[in-house]
C-alpha positions in Angstrom: 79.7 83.9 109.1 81.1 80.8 110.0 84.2 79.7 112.0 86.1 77.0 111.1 89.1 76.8 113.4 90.7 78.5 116.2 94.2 78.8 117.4 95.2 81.2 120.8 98.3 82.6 120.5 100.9 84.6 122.8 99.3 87.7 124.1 96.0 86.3 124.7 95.3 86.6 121.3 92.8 84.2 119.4 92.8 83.8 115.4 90.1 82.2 113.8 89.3 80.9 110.5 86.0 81.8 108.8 84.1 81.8 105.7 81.1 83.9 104.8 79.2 82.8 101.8 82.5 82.7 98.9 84.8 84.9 101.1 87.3 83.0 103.5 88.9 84.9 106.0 90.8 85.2 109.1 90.3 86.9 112.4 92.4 88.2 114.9 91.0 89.2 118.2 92.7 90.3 121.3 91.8 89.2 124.8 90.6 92.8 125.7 87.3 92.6 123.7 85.4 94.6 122.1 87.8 96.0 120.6 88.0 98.7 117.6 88.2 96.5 113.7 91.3 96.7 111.3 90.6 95.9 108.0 94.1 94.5 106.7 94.4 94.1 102.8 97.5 92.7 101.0 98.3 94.4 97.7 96.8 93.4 94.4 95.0 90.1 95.3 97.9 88.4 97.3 96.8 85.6 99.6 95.1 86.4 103.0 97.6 84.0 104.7 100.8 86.0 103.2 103.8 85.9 106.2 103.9 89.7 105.8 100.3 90.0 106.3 100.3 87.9 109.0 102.4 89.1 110.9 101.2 93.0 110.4 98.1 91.1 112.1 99.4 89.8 114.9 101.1 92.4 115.8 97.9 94.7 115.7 95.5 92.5 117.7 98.0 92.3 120.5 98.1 95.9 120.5 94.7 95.6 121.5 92.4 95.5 118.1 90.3 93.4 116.5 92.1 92.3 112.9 90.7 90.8 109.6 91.5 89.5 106.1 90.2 88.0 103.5 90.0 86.7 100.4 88.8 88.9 98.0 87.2 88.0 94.9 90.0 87.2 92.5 92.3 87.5 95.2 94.1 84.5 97.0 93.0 81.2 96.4 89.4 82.4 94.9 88.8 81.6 91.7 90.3 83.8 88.7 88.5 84.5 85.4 90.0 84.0 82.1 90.9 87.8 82.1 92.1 87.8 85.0 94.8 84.6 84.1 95.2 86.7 80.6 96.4 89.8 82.3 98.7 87.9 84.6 100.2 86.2 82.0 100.4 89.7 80.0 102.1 91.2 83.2 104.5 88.4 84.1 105.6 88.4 79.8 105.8 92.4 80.0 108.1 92.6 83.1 110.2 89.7 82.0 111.0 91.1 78.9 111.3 94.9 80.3 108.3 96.7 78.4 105.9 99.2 79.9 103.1 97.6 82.3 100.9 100.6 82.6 98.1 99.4 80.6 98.2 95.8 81.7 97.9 97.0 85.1 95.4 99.3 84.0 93.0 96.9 82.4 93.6 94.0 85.7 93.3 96.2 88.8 90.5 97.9 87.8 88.0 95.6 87.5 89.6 93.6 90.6 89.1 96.5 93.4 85.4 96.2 91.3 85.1 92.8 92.5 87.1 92.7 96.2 85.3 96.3 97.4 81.7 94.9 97.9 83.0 91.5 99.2 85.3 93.9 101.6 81.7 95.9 102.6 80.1 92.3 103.0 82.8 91.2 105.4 82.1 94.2 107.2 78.6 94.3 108.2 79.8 90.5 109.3 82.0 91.4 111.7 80.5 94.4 113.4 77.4 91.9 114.5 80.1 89.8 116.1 80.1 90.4 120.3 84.3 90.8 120.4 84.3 93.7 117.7 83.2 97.5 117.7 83.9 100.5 115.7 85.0 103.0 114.7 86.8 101.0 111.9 90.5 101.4 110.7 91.9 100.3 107.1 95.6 99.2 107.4 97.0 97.7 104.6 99.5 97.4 101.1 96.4 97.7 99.0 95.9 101.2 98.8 93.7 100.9 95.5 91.1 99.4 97.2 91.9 101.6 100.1 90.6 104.3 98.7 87.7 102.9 97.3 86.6 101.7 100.5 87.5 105.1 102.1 85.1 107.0 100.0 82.0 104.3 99.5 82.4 103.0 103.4 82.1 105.8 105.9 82.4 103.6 108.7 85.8 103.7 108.2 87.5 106.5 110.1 91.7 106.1 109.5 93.5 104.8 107.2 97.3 103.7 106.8 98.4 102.9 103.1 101.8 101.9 101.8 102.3 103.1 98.1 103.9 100.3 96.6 101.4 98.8 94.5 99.8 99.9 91.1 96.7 102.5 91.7 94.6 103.1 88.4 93.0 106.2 87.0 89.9 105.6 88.6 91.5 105.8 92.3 93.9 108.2 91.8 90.5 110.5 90.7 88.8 109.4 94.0 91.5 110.1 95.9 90.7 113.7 96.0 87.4 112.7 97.9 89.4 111.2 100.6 88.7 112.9 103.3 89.7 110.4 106.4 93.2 111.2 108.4 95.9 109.0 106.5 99.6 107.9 107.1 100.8 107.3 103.8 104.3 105.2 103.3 106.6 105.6 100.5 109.7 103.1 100.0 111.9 106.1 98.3 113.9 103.4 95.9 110.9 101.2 95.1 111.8 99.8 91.7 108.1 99.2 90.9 106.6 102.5 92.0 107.6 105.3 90.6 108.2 107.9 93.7 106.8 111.0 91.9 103.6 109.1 91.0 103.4 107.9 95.3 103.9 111.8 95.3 101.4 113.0 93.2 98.9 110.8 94.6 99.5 112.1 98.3 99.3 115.1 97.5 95.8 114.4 95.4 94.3 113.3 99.1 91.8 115.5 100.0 92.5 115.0 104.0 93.0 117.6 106.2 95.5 115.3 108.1 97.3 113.2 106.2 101.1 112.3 107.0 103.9 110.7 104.6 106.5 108.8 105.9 109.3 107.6 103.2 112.5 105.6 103.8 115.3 104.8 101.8 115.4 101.2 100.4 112.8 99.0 98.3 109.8 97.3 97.9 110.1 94.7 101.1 112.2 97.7 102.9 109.6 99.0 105.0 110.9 99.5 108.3 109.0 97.4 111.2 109.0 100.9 113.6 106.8 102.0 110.7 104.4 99.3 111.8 104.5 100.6 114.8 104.1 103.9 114.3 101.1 103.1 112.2 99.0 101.3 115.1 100.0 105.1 117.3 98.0 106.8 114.4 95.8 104.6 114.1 95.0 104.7 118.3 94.6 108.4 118.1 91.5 108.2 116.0 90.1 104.7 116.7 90.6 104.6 121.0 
């Protein structure tokens, strides 16, 4: 792992740039170190250095964690393969002209959480050699795909927060059942791109014994920031 560039922020907090092998990434780390790791994923492949993102960070390590992101294969600024530019330009034709997306999203999800999971695990064993970082290991993040693949192939991670507002294929909603982490689970009830019964049906698939839902009114980009809040509490009552 190498760092590339360091900034300190309010809060004591320091963010670094890094890149291991392929995989750029960012880390947040707050003064009080070692401090527990959040794995922070932005839905579907969007960029590492997203404002949402970003900020979700921020806010975290000066709660006292350790935060990282990356750039998943596929994801962000890595390169894409021809099928992966295909199914973009399938999607992006499909919503604009109001047909169904199901398969599209079907046949380009899949095989990205194939591709960002073991890039995900790499980053990992990365960052729990680093000094400033410890376990246990938290996953906070809009991707809840990849989420739950990591949740069942990585048990070092012990809680989970996902948002249910991106597209989660066959395969995951199957694995979901051998979820078995505690989860806070957020549902935007009016999300025009996530069909609430599906968000739903996949919470209810979980097989945690604790696992919470929180849903507000409003749409995709609606999340409440208490919610953010809220999430770190959770995520402190299993990680500290």
């Amino acid at each position: 792992m190498q760092f590339a560039s360091e900034q300190r922020l309010d809060n004591d907090i320091v963010e670094r740039e890094f890149t291991l092998g392929e995989i750029p990434g960012t880390l947040w780390t707050p003064g009080s170190a070692p401090a527990p790791l959040i794995l922070m994923a932005h839905n579907n492949g969007l960029p590492k250095d997203d404002p949402r993102l970003v900020a979700r960070a921020r806010y975290t390590a000066a709660c006292g964690y350790a935060v990282a992101t990356i750039d998943a294969a596929g994801c962000g600024d890595r390169p894409r393969s021809a099928a992966d530019e295909q199914a973009r330009a399938d999607l992006r034709r499909a919503m604009q002209a109001g047909e169904p997306v199901d398969d599209i999203l079907e046949s380009f999800i899949g095989p990205l959480i194939e591709k960002a999971a073991p890039d995900w695990q790499t980053t990992l064993d990365a960052l729990l050699e680093l000094p400033e970082v410890s376990g246990p290991v938290g996953y906070s993040g809009g991707w809840t795909a990849l989420g739950i693949r990591l949740a069942v192939a990585e048990p070092r991670i012990a809680a989970a927060g996902f948002f249910a507002g991106g597209y989660v294929p066959r395969a995951q909603r199957e694995e979901a059942r051998q979820v078995t982490i505690p989860l806070l689970f957020l549902l935007q009830w009016d999300d025009e791109g996530n069909p609430r019964q599906r968000a739903l049906d996949l919470f209810d698939a979980f097989g945690s014994k604790e696992k919470t839902l929180h849903a507000n009114p409003g749409g995709h980009t609606g999340t409440p920031w208490f919610e953010l809040e809220d999430g770190v509490r959770f995520l402190s009552r299993h990680l500290k």
